[in-house]
N, C-alpha and C positions, 0 to 999 in steps of 0.2 A: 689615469690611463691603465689600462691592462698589460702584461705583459708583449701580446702580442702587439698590438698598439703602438707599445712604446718601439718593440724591433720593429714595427713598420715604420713608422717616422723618421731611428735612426737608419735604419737600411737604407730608405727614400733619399735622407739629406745626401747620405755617402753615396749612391751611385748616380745623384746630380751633379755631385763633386768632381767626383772619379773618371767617369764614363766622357773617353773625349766623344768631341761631335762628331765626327768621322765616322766611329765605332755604333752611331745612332743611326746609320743608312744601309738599305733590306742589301745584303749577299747577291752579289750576280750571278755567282757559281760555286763551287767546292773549293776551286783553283782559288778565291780570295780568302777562303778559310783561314783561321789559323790551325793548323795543324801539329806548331810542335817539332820536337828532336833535336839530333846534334846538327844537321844539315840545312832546317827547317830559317828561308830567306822571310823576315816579316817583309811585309807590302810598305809597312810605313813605322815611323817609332809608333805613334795611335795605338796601334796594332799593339807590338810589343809591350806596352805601357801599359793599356790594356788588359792583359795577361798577368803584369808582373803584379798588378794592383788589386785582379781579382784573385791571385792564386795566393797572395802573401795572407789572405783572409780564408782560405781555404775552402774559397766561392766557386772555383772550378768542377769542386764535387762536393756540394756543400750539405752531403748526409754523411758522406764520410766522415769516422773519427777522425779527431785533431791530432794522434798521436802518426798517421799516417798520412798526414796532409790535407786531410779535410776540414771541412767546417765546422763537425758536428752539432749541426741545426738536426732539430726534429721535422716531420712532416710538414707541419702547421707551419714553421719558421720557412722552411723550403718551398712552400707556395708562394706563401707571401716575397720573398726573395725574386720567383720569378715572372710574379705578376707586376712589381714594380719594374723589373728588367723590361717587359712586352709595354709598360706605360709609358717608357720614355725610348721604345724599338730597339733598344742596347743587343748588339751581337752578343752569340755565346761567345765569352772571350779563348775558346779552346774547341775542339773538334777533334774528336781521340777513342780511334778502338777500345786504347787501354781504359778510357774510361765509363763507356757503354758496353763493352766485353770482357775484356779479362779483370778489369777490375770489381768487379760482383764474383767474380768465379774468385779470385784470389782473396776476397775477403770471408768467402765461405769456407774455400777448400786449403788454403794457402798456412805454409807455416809462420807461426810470427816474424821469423827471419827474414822470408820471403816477402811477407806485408811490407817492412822495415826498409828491406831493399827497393823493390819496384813500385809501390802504390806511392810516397811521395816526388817518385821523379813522374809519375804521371799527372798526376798532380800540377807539380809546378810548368810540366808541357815541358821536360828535356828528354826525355825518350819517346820515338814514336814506333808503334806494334803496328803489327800486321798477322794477318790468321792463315794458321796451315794445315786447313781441312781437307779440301777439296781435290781428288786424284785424277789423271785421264782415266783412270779404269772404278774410281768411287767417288758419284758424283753425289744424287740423291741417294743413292746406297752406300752413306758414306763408310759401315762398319766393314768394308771390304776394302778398307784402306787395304796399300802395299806397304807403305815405308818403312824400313826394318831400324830398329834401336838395339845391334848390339851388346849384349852386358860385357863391358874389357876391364871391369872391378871398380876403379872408382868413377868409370863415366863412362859415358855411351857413342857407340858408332856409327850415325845418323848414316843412311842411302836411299833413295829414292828421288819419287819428284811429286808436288803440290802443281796444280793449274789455278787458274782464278784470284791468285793470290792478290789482292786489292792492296796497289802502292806496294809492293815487296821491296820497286826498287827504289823509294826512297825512306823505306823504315828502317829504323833501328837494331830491333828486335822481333821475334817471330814466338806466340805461341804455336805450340804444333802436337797434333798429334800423329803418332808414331805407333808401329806395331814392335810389343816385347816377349810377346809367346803367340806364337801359330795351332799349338797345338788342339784347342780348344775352340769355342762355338767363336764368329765373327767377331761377338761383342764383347768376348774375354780378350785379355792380352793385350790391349789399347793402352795406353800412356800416354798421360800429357805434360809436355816439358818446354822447358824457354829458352832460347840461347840468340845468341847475340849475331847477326845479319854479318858482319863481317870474321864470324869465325872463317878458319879457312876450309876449304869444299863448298860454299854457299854461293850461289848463283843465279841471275835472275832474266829474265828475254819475256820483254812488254809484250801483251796480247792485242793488237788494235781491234778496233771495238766497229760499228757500223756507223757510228757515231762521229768516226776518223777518229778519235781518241783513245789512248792506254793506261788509264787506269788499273788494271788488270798485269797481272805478270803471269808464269810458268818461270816455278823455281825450283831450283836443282840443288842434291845433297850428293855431296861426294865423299865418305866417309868425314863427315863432319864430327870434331869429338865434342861432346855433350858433357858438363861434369854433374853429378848424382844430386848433388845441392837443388840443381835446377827441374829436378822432376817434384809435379804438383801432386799433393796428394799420394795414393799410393800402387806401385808397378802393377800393369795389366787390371786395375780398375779405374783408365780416365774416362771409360763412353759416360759415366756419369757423370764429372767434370763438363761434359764435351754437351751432354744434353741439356746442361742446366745454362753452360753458355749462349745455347742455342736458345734459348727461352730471351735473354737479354738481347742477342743478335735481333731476333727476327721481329721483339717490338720496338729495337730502334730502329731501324728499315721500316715498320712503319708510321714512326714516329716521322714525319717530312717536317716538323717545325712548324712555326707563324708563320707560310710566308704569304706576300701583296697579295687582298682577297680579289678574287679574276673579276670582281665587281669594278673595281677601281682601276684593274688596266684595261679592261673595255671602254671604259669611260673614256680613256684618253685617247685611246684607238680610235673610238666609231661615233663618238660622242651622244649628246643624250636629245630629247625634243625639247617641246616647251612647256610640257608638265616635268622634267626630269629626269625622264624614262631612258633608259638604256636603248638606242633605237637598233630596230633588230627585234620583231617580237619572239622569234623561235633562240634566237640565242639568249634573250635575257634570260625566256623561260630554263632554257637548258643550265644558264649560269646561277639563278638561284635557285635551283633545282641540287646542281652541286654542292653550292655553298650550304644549304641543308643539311644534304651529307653529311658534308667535311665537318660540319659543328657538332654534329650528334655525336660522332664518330671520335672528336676530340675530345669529350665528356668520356666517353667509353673509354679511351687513352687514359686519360687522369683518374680513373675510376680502379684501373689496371694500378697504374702506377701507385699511387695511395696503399693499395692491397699489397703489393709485394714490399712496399716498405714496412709496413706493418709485418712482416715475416711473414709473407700468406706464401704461397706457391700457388705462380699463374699458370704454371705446366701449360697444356694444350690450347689455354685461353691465347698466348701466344701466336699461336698457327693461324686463328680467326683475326687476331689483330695485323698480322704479317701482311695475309690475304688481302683483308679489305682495303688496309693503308697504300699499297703497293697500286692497287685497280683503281683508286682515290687520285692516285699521283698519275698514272698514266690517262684519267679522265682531265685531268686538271690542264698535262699539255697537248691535249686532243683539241681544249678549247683555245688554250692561249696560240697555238697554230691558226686554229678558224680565226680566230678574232683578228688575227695580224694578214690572213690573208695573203697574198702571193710574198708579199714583207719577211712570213712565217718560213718559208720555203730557202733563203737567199743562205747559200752554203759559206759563203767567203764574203769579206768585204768589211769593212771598216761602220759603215751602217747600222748592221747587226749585229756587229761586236766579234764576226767573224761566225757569223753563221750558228749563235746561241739559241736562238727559240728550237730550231732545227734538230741540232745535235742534243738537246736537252730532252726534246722528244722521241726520237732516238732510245737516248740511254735508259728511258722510265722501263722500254721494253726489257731489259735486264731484271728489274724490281720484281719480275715473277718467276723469275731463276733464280737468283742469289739467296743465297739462308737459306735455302729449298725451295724446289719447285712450288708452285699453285699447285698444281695437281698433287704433290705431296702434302701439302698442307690442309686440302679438301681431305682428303686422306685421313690423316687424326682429326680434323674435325667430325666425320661422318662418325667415327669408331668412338674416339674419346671422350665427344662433349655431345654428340646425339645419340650415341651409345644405338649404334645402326648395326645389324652384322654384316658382318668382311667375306 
């Protein structure tokens, strides 16, 4: 057997070993996630077990080095790891900013201390982050943040406010950027720094969503002290920090996962005839018309992903990934609505889980706001990767 080979069989034996059955059944929502932190209630021990089994092998982030909690698997080993996962439907055993965001940015830009400190508690899922981008007055123009970081010598004097803050109020810790010199063009003077959710001045008021739900916070700094240890990289150059994160943000936003192909919940919705056909001719067409898509689309995903682990820089190929994945997701519950039919519609009730298909469909509308607008994202596409003039 080959090296690979042989990681594939022992990988395979261990995550039929490992993986309870529980943790082999498709996520209804975010809310069953595991998510992590010091607050962070599991659903079931499965759950926690789960977690603790895949993280003590540093499966959680299983490219990162071993010296900071990772696996250190190479690519090839990292495939294979998660195509055995998809062969026996195993959940991510973790769901974590820190490790689709800040974690790529703090392995780049971060000092070893830093690495040391925060890459294995995300890791093992006892810290959970939250992102401090987004202002009422810098939304898609985010380099006109307000939030000021004064210098008081050995650390900083956090004020302002963040909107959008996703889960603020049940994270941990808060990457953030902040402004440390005015005097200069938007994108000079920017700073990226970490501090901890319960320092004191931190604040947060849930944004409800149309969806009925608050995901979403507006969170407030009231001379918050920041200590110097905790700034990434170096004072008034984080938009680079901030852009490279953003490259990671917006292809996990459009990374939406494996989830149930809408072939198989039609089926059980509207059922099939007596050749096996999905009955519904305009809908089947519509559903594997999508399902197309969505395969191609996942190729092109994995094609992304490969390249930036190879050290490549997917710069603006991001913005195309963000785009398409986000129009994917909200086509995806346009159909799972149709197909469920007035069913789709039911707000409240025990039936629908409380009005899941609904509020699901709902939130996708968010998916071309968050990380940036669509229209900001058309935007570097047309200029960066079609090289159009502006």
């Amino acid at each position: 057997m080959t090296d690979l080979e042989t990681f594939q069989s022992e990988t395979r034996a261990w995550l039929d070993e490992n993986c309870p059955a529980s943790m082999r059944t498709p996520l209804l929502t975010d809310v069953n996630a595991c998510w992590g932190g010091r607050n962070f209630k599991f659903e079931s021990e499965d759950q926690k077990n789960w977690l603790d089994r895949m993280a003590s092998r540093g499966w959680t982030v299983p490219t990162w080095p071993t010296e900071y909690g990772g696996g250190g698997l190479n690519a090839d080993q990292a495939k294979i790891l998660a195509s055995e996962m998809r062969r026996i439907k195993a959940r991510s055993p973790l769901t974590s900013f820190g490790i689709w965001m800040l974690g790529p940015a703090l392995l780049k830009f971060g000092s070893h201390e830093q690495k040391l400190e925060h890459l294995p508690k995300i890791a093992r899922g006892e810290i959970r982050w939250c992102q401090g981008y987004s202002e009422p007055n810098a939304g898609s123009d985010l380099a006109s943040l307000a939030t000021k970081a004064e210098d008081k010598g050995d650390h900083y004097l956090v004020n302002g406010q963040k909107v959008w803050t996703s889960y603020a109020d049940q994270a941990d810790w808060i990457f953030c950027l902040v402004r440390t010199d005015s005097s200069g063009t938007k994108h000079h003077g920017v700073s990226f720094v970490l501090f901890d959710m319960e320092s004191k001045g931190v604040s947060t008021k849930p944004i409800k969503l149309i969806s009925g739900n608050s995901p979403f916070c507006e969170t407030f700094f009231d001379d918050v002290e920041v200590p110097k240890a905790n700034l990434v990289g170096e004072e008034d150059k984080g938009w680079t920090i901030a852009k490279y994160l953003l490259t990671h943000e917006r292809t996990g936003i459009s990374d939406m996962g494996m989830p149930t192909p809408l072939s198989m919940l039609a089926k059980d919705k509207l059922g099939t005839n007596e050749d096996g056909k999905l009955i519904g001719e305009m809908t089947r067409h519509q559903i594997a018309e999508h399902e197309i898509d969505a395969a191609a689309f996942v190729f092109t995903l994995e094609r992304a992903k490969d390249q930036a682990k190879a050290g490549g820089d997917i710069g603006a190929f991001s913005s195309m990934l963000k785009y398409y994945g986000t129009e994917l997701n909200k086509q995806r519950h346009e159909l799972i609505v149709k197909v469920n039919g007035s069913d789709g519609l039911e707000w409240e009730g025990q039936y629908s889980n409380n009005g899941d298909i609904a509020r699901n469909w709902l939130r996708t509308k968010a998916n071309s706001i968050e990380g940036g607008t669509s229209e900001v994202q058309l935007n570097i596409i047309s200029k960066r990767i079609l090289d159009l003039p502006v």
